[in-house]
Backbone bond lengths (Angstrom), bond angles and torsions (degrees), N, CA, C in turn:
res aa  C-N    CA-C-N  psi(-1)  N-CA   C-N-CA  omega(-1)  CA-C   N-CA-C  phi
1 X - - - 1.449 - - 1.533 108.50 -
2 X 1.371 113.54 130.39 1.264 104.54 -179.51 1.660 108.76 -82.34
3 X 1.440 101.92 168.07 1.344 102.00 175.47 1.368 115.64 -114.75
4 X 1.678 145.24 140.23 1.011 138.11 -172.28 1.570 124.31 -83.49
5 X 0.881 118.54 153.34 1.845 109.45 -170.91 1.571 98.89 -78.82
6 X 1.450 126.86 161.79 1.335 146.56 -176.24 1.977 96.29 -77.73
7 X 1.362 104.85 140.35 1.319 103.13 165.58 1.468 124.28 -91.12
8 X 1.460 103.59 136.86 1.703 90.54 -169.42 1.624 117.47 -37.60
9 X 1.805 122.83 -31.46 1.175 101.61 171.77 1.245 143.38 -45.66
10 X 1.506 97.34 -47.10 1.326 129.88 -165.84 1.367 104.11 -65.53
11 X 1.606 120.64 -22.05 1.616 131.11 172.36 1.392 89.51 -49.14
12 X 2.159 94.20 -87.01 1.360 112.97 -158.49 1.698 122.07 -35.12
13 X 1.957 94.44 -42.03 1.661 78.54 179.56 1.595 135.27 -77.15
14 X 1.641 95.64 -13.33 1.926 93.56 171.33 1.358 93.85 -82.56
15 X 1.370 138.82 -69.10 1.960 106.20 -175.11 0.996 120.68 -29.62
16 X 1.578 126.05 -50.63 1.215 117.04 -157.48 1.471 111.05 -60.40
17 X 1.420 110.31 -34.10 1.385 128.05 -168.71 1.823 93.28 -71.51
18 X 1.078 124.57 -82.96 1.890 104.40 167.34 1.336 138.74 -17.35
19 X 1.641 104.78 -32.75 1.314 103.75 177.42 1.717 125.34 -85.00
20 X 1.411 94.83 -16.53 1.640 106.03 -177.74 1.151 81.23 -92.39
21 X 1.652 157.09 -79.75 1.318 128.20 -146.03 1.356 110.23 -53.36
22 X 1.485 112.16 -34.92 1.490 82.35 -177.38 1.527 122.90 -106.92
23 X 1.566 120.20 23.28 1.415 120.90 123.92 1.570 131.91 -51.24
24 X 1.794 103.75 -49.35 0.928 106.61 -176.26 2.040 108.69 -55.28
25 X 0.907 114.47 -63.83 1.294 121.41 175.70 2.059 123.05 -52.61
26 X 0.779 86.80 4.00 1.620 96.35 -176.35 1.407 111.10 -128.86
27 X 1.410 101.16 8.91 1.576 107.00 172.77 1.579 103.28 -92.57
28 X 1.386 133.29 28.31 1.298 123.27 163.30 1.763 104.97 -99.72
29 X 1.302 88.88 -7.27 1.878 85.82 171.57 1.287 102.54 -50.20
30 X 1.219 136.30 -33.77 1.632 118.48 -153.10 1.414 96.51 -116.87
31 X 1.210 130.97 12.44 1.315 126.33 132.39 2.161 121.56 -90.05
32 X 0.958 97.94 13.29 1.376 112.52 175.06 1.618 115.30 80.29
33 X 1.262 117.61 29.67 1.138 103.03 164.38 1.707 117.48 -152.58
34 X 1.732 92.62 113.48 1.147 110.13 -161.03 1.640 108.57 -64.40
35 X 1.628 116.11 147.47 1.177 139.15 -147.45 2.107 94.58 -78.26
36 X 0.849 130.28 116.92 1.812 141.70 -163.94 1.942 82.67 -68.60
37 X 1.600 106.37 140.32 1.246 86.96 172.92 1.585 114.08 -81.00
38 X 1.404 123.85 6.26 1.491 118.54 -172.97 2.005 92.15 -66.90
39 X 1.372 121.05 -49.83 1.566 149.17 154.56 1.926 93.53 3.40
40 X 1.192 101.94 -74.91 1.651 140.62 174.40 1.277 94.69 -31.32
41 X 0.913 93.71 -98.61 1.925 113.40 -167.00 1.239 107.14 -55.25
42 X 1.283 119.27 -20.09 2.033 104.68 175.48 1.468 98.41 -95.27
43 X 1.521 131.16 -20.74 1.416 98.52 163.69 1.189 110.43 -115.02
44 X 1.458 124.30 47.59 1.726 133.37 130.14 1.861 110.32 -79.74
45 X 1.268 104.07 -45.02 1.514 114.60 -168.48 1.811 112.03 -63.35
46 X 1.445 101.59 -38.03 1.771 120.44 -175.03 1.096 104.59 -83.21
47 X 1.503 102.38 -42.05 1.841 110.81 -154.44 1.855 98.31 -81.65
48 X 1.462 97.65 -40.48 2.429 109.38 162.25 1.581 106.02 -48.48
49 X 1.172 122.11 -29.19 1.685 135.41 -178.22 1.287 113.87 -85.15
50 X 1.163 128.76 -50.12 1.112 114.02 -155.03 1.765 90.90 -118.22
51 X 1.602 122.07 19.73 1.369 106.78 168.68 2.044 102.34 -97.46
52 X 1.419 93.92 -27.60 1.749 108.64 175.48 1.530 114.32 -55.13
53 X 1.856 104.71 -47.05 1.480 103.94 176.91 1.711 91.15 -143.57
54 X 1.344 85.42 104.32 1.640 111.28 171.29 1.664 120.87 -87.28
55 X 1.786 109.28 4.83 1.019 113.36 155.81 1.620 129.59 -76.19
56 X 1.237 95.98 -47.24 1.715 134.69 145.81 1.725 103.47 17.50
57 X 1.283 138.23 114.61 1.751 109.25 139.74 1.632 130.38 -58.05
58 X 1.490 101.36 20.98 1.446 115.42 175.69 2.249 101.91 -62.64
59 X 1.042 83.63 -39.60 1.608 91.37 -175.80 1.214 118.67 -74.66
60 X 1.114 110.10 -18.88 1.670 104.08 171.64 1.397 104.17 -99.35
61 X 1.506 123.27 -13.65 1.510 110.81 169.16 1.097 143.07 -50.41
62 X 1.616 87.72 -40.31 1.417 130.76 -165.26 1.166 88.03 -70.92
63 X 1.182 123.65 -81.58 1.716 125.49 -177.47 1.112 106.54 -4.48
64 X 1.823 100.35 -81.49 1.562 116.53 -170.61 1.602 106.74 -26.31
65 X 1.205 81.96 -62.84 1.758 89.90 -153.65 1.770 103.45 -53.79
66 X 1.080 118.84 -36.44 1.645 109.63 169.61 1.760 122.00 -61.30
67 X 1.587 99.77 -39.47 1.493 94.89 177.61 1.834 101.31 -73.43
68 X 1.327 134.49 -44.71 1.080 138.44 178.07 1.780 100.73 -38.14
69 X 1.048 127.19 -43.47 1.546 141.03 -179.14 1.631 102.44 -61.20
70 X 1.204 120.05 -48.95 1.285 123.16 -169.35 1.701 111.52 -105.32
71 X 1.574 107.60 20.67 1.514 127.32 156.21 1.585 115.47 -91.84
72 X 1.502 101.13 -28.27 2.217 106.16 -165.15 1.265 81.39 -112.23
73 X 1.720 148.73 -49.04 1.466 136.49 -152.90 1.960 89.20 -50.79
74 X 1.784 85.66 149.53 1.522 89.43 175.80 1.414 87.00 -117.67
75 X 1.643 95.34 101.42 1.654 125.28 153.29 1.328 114.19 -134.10
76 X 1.980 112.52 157.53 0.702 107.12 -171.75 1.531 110.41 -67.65
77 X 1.718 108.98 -179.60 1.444 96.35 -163.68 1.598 112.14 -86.51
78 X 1.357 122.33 -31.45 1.076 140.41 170.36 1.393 108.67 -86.81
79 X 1.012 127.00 98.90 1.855 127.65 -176.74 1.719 95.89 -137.41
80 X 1.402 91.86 158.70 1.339 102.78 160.06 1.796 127.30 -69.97
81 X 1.385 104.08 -32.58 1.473 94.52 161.75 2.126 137.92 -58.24
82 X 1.459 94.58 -16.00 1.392 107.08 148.89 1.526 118.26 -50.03
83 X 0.949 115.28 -71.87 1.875 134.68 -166.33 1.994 89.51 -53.49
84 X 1.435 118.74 -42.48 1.384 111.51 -171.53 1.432 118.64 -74.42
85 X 1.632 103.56 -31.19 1.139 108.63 -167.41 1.786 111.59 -83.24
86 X 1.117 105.64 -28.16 1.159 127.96 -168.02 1.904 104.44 -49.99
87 X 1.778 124.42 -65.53 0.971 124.91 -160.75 2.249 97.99 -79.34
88 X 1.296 117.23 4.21 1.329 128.54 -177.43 1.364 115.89 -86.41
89 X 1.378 106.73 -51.11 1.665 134.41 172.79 1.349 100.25 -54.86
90 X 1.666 124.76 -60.57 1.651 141.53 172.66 1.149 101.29 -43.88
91 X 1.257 135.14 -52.37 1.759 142.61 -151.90 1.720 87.62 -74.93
92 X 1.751 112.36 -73.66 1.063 114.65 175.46 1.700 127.65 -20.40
93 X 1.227 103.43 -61.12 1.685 107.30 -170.78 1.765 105.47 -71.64
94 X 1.686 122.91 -21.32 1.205 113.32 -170.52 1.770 95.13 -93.48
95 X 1.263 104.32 -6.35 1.585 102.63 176.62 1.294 99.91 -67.96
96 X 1.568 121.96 -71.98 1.315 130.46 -173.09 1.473 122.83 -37.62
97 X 2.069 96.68 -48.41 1.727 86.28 173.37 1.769 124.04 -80.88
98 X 1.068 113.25 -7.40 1.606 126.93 147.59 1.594 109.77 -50.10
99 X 1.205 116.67 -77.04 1.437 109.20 -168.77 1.842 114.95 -56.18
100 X 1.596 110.27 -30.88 1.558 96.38 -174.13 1.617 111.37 -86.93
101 X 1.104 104.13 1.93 1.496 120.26 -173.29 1.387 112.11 -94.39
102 X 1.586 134.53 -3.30 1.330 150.80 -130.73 1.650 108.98 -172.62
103 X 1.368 124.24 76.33 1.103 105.43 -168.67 1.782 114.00 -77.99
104 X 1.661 114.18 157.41 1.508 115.61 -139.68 1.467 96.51 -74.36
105 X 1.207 143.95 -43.35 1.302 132.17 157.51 1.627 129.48 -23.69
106 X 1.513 112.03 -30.38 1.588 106.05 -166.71 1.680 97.35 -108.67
107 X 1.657 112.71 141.95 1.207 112.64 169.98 1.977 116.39 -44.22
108 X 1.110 110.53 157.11 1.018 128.06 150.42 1.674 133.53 -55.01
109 X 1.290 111.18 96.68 1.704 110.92 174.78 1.569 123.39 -43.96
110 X 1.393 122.17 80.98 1.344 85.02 -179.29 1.628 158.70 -64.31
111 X 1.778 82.47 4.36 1.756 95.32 174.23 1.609 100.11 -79.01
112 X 1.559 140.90 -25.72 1.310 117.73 -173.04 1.566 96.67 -78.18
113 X 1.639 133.21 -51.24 1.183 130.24 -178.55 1.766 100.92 -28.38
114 X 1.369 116.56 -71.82 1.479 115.95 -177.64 1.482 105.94 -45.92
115 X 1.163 136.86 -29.62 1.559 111.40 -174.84 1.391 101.74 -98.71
116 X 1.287 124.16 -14.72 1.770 107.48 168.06 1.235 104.57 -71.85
117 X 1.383 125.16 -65.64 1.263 122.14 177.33 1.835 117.82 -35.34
118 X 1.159 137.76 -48.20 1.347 111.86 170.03 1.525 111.98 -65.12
119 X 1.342 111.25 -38.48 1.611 96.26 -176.99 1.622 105.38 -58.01
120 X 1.193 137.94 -18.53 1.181 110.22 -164.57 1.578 105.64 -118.04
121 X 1.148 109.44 18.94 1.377 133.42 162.31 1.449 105.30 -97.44
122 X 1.016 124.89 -51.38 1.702 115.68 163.69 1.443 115.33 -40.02
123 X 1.322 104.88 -71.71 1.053 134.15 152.42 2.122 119.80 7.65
124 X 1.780 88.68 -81.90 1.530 96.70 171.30 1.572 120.14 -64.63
125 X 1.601 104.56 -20.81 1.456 101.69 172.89 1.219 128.81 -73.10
126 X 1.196 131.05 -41.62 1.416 150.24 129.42 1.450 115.35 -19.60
127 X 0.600 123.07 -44.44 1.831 130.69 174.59 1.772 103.56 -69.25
128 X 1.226 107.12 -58.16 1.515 127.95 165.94 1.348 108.29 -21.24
129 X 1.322 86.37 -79.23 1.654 110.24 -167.34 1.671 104.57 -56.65
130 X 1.346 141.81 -55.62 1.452 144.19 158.15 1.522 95.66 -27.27
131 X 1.566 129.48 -72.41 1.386 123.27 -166.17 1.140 97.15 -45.70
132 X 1.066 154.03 -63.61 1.060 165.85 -88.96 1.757 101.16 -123.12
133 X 1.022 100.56 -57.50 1.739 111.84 160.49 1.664 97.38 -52.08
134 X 1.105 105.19 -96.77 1.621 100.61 174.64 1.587 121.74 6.46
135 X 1.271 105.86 -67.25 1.607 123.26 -135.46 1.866 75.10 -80.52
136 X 1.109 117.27 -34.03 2.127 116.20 -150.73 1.848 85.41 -102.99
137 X 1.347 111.08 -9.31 2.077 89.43 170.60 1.490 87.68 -116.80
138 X 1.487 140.78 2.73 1.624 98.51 172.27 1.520 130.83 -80.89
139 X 1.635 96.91 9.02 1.344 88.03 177.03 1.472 105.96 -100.47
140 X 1.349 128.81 -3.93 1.450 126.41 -168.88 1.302 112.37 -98.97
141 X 0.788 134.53 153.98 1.683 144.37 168.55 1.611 107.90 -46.32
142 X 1.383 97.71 108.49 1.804 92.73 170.35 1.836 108.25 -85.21
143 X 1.510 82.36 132.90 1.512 103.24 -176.45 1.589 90.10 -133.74
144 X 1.823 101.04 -163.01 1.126 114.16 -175.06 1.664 112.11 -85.56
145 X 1.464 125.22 -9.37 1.422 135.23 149.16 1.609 123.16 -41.65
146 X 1.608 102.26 -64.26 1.262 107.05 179.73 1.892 116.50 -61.96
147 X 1.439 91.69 -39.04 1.677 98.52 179.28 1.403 118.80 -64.52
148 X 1.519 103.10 -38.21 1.699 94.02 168.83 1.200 127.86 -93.51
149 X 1.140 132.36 8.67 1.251 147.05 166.48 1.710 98.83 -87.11
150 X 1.382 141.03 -39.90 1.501 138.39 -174.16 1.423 77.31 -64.37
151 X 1.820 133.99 -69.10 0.825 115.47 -117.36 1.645 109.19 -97.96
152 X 1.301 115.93 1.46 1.464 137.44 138.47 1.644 105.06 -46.42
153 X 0.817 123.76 -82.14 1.585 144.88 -156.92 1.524 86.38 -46.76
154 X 1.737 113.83 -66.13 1.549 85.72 178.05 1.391 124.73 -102.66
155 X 1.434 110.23 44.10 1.840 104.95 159.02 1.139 90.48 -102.24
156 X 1.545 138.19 -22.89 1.460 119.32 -167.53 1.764 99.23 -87.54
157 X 1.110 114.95 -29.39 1.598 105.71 -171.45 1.576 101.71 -86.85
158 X 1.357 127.34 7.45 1.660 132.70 170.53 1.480 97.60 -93.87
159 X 1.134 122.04 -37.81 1.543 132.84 169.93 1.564 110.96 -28.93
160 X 1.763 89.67 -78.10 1.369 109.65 -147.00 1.499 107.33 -71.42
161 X 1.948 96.25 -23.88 1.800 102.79 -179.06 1.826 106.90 -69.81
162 X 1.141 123.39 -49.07 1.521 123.16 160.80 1.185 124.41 -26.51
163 X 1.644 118.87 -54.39 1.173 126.33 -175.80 1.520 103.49 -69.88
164 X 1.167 124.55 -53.67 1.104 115.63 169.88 1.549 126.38 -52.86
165 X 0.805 117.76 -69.30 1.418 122.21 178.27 1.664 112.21 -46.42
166 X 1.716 109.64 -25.23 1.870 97.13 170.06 1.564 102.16 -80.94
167 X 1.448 129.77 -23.92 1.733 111.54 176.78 1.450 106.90 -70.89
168 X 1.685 135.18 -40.40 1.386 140.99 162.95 1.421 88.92 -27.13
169 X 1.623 132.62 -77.16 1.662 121.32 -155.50 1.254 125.75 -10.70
170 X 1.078 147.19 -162.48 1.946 143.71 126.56 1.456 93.80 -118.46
171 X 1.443 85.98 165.74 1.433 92.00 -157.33 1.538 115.54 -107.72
172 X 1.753 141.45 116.73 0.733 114.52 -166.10 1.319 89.74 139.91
């Protein structure tokens, strides 16, 4: 059986997808704590896995294992390396569901690229906006103010991502 060659997309989008995890994961440098190279090599080893078969629960491992990284790194909790890592991690997972959605032989559509890409541009904004909540109540006393105000913040930003994501649909 022959085998078909990879399409240059299908390159760009599993690197690309390696290169944000391991931005994403090396964004505790700038909370001061540099990324262990064992850190490295398990999301080369997961992230080599689950870019080959992006059907895989290799991709959600991978995840894990980066946010798991940015559970033990001793940074502060609110840092700016959050805000960096954040739209990388996003890139990552819409890479993955791009690549298993796309088998590596066939070009890339660029109308689905455009609709992942806004969703996951919504997406990072929404994430944003939570940090952002975060960052303006960790200095205040959590009470039942701060809690219902998070928990506004995210029924309305579960809202607005729905709504969005049913005009994304096609129709039909």
């Amino acid at each position: 059986m022959r085998e078909h060659p990879w399409s240059r997309g299908a390159i760009v989008v599993r690197v690309a997808t390696i290169l944000c995890l391991l931005i994403g994961g090396s964004a505790t440098w700038f909370g001061g704590a540099a990324p262990p190279p064992l850190l490295i090599l398990g999301i080369l080893a997961l992230g080599g896995i689950a870019v080959l078969r992006p059907e895989s629960p290799a991709g959600a491992v991978v995840l894990l294992f980066v946010l798991w990284w940015w559970t033990v790194a001793d940074v502060p909790t609110w840092q700016v390396g959050a805000a960096i890592a954040l739209p990388f991690l996003v890139a990552a997972h819409v890479l993955l569901t791009v690549a298993s959605l796309t088998p590596p032989f066939v070009p890339l559509d660029p109308d689905v690229l455009r609709l992942w890409a806004g969703r996951a541009g919504r997406l990072t904004v929404a994430g944003w906006a939570v940090l952002a909540v975060g960052w303006a109540a960790s200095g205040a006393p959590v009470g039942w103010t701060i809690a219902g105000l998070a928990l506004i913040a995210s029924l309305a930003t579960a809202l607005a991502l729905t709504q969005a994501y049913l005009k994304d649909e096609p129709a039909g």
